[in-house]
Structures are given as structure tokens and as C-alpha cells.
Biopython code that builds the backbone (N, CA, C, O; Angstrom):
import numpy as np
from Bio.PDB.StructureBuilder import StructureBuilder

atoms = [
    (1, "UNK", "N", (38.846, -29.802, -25.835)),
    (1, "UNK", "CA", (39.594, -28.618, -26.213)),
    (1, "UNK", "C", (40.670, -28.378, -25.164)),
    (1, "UNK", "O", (40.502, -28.391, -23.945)),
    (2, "UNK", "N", (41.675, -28.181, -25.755)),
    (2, "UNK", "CA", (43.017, -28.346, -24.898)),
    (2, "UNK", "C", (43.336, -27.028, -24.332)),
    (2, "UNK", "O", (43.941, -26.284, -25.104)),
    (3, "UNK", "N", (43.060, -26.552, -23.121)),
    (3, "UNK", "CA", (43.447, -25.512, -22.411)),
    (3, "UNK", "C", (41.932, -24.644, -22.059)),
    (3, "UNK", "O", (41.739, -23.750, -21.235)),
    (4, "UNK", "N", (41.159, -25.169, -22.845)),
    (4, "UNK", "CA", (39.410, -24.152, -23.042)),
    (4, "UNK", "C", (38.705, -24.851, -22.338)),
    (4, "UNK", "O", (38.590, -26.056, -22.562)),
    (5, "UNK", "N", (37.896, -24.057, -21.037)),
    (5, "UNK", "CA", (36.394, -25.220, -20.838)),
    (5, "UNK", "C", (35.519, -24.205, -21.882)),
    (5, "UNK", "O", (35.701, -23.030, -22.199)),
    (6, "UNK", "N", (34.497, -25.185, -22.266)),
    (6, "UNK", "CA", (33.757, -24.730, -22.717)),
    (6, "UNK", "C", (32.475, -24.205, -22.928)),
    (6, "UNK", "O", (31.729, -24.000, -23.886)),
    (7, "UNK", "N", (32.468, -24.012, -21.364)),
    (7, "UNK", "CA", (31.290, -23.072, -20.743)),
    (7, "UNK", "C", (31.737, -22.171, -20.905)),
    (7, "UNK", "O", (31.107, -21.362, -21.587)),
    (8, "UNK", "N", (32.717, -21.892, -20.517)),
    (8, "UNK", "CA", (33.782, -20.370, -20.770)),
    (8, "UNK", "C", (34.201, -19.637, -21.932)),
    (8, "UNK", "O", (34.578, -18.471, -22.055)),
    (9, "UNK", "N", (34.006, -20.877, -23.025)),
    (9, "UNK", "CA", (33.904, -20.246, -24.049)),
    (9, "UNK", "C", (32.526, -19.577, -25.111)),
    (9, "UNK", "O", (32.571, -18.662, -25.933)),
    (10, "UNK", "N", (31.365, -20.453, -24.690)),
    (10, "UNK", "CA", (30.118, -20.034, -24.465)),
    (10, "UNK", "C", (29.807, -18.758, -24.123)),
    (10, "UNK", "O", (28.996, -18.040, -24.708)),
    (11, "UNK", "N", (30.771, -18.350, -22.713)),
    (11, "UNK", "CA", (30.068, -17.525, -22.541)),
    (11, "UNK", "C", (30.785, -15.976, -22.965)),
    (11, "UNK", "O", (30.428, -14.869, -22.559)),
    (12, "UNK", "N", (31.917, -16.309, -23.924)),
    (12, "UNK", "CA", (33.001, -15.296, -24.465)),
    (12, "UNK", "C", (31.936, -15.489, -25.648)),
    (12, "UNK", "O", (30.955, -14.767, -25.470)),
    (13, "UNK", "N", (31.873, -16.220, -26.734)),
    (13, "UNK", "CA", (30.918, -16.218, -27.670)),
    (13, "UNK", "C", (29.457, -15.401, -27.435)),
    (13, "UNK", "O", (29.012, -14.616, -28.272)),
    (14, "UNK", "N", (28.950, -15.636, -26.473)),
    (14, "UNK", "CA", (27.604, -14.862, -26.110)),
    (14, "UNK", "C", (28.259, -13.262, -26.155)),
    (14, "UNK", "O", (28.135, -12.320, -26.937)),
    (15, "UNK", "N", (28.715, -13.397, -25.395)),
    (15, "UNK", "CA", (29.562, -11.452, -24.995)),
    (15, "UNK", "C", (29.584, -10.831, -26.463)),
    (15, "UNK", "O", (29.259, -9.689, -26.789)),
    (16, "UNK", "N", (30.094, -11.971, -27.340)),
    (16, "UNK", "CA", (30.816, -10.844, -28.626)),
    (16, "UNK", "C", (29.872, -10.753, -29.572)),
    (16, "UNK", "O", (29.716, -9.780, -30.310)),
    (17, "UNK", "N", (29.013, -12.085, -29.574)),
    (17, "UNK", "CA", (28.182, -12.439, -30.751)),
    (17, "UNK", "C", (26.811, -12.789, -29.958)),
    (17, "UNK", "O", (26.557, -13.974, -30.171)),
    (18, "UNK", "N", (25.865, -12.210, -29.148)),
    (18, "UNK", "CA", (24.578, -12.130, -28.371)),
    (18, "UNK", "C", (23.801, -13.020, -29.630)),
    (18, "UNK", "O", (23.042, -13.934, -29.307)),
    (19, "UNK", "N", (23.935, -12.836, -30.461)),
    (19, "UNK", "CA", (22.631, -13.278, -31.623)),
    (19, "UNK", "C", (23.234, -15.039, -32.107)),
    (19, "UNK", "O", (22.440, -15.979, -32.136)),
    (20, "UNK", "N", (24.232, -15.147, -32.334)),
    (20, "UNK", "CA", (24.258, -16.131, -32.898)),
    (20, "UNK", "C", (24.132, -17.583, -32.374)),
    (20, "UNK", "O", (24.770, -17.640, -31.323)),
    (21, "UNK", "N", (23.807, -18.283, -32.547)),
    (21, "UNK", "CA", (22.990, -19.651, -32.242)),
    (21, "UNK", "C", (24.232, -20.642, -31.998)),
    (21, "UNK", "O", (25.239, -20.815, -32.684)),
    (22, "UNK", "N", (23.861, -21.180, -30.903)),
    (22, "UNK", "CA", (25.623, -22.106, -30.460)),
    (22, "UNK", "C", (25.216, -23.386, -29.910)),
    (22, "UNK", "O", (24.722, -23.288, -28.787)),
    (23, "UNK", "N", (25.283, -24.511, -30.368)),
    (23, "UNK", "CA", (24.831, -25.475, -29.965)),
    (23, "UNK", "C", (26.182, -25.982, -29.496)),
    (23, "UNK", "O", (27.126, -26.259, -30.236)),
    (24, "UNK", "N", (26.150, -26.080, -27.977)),
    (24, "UNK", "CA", (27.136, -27.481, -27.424)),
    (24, "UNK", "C", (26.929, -28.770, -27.504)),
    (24, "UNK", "O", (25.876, -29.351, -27.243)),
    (25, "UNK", "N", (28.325, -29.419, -28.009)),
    (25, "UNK", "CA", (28.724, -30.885, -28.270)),
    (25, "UNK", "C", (29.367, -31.533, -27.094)),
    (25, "UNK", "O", (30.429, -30.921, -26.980)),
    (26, "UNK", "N", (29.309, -32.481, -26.108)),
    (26, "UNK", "CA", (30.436, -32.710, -25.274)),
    (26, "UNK", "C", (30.075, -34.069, -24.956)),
    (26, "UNK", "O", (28.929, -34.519, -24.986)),
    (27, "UNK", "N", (30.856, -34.533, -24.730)),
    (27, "UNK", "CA", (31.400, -36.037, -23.983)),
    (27, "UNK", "C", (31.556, -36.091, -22.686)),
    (27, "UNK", "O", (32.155, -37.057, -22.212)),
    (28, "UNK", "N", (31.101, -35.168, -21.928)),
    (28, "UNK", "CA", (31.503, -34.705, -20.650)),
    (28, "UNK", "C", (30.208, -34.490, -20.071)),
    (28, "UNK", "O", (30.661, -34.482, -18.927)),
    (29, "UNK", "N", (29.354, -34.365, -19.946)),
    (29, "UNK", "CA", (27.880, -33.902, -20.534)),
    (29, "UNK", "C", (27.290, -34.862, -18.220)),
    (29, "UNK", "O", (27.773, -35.677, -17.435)),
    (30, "UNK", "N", (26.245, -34.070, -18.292)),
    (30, "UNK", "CA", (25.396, -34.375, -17.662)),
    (30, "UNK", "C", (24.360, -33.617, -17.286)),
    (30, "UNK", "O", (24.386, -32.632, -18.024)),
    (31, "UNK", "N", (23.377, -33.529, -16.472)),
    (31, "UNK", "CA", (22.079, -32.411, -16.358)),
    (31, "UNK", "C", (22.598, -31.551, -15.742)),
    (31, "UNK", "O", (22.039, -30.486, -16.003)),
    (32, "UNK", "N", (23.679, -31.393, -14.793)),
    (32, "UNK", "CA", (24.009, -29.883, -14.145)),
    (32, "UNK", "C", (24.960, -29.143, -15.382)),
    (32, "UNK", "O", (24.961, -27.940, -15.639)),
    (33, "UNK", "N", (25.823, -30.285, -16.120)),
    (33, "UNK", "CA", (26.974, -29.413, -17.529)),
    (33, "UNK", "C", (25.280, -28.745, -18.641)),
    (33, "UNK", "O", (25.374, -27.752, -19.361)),
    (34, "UNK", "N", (24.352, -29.308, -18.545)),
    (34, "UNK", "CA", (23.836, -28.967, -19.479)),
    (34, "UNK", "C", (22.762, -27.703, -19.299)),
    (34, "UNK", "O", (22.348, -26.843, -20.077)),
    (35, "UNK", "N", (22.506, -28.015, -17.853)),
    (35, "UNK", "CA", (21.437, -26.501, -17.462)),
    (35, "UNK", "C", (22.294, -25.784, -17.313)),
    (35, "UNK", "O", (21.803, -24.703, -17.638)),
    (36, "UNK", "N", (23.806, -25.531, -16.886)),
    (36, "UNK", "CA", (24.880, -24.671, -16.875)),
    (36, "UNK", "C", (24.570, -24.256, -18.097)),
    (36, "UNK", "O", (23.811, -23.288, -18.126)),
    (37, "UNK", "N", (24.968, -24.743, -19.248)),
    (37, "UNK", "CA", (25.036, -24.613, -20.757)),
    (37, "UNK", "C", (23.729, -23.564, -21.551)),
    (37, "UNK", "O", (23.621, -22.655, -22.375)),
    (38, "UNK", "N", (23.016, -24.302, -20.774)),
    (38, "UNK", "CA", (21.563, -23.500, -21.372)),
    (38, "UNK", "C", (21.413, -22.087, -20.616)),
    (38, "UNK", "O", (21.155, -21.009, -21.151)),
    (39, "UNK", "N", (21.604, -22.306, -19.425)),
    (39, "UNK", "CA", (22.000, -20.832, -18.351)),
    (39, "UNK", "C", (22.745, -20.072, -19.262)),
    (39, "UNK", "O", (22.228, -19.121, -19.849)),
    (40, "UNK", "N", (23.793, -20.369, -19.418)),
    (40, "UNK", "CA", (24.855, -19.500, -20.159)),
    (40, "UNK", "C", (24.277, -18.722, -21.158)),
    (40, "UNK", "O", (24.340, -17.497, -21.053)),
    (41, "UNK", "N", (23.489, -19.459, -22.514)),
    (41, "UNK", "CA", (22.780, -18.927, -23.589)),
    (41, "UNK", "C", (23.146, -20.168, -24.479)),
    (41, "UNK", "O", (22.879, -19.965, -25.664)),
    (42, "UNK", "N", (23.687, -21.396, -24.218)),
    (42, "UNK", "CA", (23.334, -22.247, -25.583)),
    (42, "UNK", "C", (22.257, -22.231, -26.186)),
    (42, "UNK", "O", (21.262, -22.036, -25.488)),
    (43, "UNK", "N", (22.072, -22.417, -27.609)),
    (43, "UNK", "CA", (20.536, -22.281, -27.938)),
    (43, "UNK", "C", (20.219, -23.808, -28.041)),
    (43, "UNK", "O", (19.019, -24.072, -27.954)),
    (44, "UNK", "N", (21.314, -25.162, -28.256)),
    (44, "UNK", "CA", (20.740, -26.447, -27.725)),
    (44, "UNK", "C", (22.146, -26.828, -27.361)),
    (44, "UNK", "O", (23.224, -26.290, -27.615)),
    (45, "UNK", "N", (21.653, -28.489, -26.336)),
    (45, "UNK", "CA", (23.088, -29.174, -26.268)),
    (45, "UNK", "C", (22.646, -30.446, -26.199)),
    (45, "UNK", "O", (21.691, -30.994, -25.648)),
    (46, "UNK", "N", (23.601, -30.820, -26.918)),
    (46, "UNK", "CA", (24.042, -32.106, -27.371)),
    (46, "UNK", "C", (25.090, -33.491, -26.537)),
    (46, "UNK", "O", (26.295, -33.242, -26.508)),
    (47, "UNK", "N", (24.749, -34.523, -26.058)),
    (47, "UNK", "CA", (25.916, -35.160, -25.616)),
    (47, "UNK", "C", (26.462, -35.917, -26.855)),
    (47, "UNK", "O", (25.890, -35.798, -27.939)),
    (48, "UNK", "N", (27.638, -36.748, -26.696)),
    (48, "UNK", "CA", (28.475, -37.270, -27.408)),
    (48, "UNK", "C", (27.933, -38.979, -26.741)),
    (48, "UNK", "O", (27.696, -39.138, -25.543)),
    (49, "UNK", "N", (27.843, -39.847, -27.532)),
    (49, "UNK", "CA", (27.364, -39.813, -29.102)),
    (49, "UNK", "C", (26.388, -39.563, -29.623)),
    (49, "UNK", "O", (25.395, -39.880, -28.969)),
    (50, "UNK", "N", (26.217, -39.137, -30.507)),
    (50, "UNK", "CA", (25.012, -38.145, -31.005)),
    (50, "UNK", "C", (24.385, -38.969, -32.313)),
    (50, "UNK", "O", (25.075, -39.634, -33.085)),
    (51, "UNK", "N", (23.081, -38.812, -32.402)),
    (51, "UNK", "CA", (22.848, -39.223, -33.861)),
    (51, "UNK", "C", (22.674, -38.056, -34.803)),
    (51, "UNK", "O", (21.819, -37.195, -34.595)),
    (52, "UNK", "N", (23.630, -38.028, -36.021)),
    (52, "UNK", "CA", (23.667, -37.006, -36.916)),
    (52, "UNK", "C", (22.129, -36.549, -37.440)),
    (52, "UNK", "O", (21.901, -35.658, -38.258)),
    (53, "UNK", "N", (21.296, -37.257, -36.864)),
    (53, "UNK", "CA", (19.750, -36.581, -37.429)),
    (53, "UNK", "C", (19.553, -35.783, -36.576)),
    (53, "UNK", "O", (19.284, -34.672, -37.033)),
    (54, "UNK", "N", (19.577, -35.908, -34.557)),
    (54, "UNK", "CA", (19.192, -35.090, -34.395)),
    (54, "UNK", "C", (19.940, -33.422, -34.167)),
    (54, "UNK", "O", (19.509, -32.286, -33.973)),
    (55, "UNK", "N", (21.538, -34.197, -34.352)),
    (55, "UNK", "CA", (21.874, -32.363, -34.635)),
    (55, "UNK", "C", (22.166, -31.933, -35.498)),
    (55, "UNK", "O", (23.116, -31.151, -35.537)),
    (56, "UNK", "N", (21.098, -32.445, -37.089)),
    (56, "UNK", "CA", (20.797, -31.689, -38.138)),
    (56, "UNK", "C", (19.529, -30.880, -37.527)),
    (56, "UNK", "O", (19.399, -29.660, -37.629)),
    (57, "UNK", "N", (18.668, -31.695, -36.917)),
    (57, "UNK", "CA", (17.159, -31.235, -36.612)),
    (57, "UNK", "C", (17.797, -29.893, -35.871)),
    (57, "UNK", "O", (17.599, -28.754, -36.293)),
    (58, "UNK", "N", (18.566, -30.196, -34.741)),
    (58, "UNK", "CA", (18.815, -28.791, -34.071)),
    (58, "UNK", "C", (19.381, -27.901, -35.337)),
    (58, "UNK", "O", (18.781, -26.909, -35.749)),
    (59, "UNK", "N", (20.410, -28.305, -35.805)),
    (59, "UNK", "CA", (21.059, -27.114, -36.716)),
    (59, "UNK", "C", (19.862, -26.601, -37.392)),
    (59, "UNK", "O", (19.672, -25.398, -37.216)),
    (60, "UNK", "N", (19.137, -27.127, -38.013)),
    (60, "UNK", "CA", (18.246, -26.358, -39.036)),
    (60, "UNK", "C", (17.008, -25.626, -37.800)),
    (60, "UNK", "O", (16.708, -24.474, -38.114)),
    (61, "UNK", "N", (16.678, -25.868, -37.195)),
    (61, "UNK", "CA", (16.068, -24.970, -36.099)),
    (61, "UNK", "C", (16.581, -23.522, -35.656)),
    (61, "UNK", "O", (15.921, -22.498, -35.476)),
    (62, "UNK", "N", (18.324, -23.801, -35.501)),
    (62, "UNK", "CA", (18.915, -22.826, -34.918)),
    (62, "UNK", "C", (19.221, -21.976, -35.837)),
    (62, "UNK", "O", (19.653, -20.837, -35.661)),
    (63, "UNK", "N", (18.980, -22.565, -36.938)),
    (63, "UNK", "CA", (19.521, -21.547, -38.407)),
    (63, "UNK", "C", (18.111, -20.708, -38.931)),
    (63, "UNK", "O", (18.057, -19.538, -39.310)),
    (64, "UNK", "N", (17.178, -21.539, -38.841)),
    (64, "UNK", "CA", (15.494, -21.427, -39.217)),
    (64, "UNK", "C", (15.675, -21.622, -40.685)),
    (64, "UNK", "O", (16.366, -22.463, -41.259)),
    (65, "UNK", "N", (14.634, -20.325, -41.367)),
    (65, "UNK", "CA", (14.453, -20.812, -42.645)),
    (65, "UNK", "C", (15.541, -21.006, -43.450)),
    (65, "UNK", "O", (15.487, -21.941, -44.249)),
    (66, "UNK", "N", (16.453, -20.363, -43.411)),
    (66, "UNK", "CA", (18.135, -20.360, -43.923)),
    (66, "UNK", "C", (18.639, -21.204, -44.303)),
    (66, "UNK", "O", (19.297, -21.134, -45.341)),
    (67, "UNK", "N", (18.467, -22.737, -43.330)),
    (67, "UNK", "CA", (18.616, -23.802, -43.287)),
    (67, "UNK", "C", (17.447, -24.463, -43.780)),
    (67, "UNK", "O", (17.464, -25.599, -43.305)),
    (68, "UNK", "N", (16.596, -24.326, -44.392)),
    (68, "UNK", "CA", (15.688, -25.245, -45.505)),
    (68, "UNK", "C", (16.444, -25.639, -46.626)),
    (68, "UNK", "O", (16.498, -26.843, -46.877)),
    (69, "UNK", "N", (16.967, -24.927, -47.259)),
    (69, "UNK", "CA", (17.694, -25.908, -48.588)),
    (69, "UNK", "C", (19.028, -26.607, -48.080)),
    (69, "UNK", "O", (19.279, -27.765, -48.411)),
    (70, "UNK", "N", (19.715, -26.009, -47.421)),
    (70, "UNK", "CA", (21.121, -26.461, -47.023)),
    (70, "UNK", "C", (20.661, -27.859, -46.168)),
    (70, "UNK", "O", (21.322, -28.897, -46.164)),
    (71, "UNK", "N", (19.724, -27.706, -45.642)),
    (71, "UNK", "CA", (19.750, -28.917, -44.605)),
    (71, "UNK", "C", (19.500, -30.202, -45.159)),
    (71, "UNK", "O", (19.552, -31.249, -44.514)),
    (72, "UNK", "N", (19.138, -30.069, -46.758)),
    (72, "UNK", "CA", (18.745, -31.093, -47.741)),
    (72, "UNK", "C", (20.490, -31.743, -47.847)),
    (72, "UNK", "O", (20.808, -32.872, -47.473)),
    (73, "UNK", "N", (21.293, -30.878, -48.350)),
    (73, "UNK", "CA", (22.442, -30.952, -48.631)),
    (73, "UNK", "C", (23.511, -31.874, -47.425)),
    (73, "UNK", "O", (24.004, -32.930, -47.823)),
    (74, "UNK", "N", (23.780, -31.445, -46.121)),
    (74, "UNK", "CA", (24.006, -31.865, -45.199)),
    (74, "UNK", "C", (23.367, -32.960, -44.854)),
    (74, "UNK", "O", (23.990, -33.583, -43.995)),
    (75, "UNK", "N", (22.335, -33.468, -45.188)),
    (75, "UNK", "CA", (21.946, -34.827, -44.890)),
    (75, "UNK", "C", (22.608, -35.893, -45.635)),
    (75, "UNK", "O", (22.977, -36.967, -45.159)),
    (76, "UNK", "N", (22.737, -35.471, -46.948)),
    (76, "UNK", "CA", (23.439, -36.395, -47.944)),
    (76, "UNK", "C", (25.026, -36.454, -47.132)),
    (76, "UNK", "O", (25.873, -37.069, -47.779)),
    (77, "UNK", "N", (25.306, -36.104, -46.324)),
    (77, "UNK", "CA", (26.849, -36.426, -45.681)),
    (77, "UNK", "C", (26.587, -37.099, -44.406)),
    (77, "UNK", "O", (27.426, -37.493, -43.596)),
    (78, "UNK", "N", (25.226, -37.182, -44.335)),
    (78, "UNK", "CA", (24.986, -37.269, -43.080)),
    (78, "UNK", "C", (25.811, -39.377, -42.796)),
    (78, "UNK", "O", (25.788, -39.904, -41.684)),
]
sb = StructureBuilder()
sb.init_structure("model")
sb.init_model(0)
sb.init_chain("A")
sb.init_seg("    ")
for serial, (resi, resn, name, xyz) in enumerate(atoms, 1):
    if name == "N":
        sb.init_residue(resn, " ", resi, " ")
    sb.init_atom(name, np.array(xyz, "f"), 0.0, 1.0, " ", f" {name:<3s}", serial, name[0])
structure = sb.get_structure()
């Protein structure tokens, strides 16, 4: 993201929206970017490259039951 870190934006997202579920994606990634991340309030994180199963598994976790039918759907793109 061009001009954004995105811990920083994490933690503008937490401020406005406390409830909603934010999983970080990054290519940049290591155990201090990621306990930072989780410090902040990510609810998971992800490095780059990822296998699309397991951040369906997270998405439908972070969504809960909400994500039972949809997560059927999203797999078929998977």
C-alpha cells in the first residue's frame, strides 16, 4: 500500500470499528510484524503466499456462523 503502513492502519480501523474482525495479509511478514499485528487487535495474520484454504478457514472463523453458507460459495473461487 502506497503511502500506508499497515499497522497504522490496523490500528485506525480498530479506533473506528473496535468489533470488526481484520485479518492481515503481507509479504513483509515476520514474528515481530506479526505479534505487532496481533498486539494491535488483528483477529488473524496471514503471510504472503498464502494457501486460499487457510484464509477461507480464518475468514469463516472471523465471520462465525454468518460465514457457514457463504464459505461454501467462496470456495468454489477458491
Amino acid at each position: 500500500m502506497a503511502g500506508v503502513n499497515g499497522l497504522d492502519l490496523l490500528s485506525y480501523i480498530r479506533q473506528r470499528h473496535p468489533g470488526l474482525p481484520v485479518i492481515v495479509v503481507t509479504a513483509f511478514g515476520g514474528t515481530e510484524v506479526e505479534a505487532e499485528a496481533l498486539k494491535r487487535g488483528a483477529t488473524y495474520y496471514i503471510d504472503k503466499p498464502f494457501r486460499m484454504a487457510r484464509l477461507l478457514a480464518m475468514l469463516r472463523a472471523a465471520l462465525g456462523p454468518a460465514a457457514h453458507g457463504a464459505g461454501r460459495r467462496w470456495a468454489e473461487y477458491g
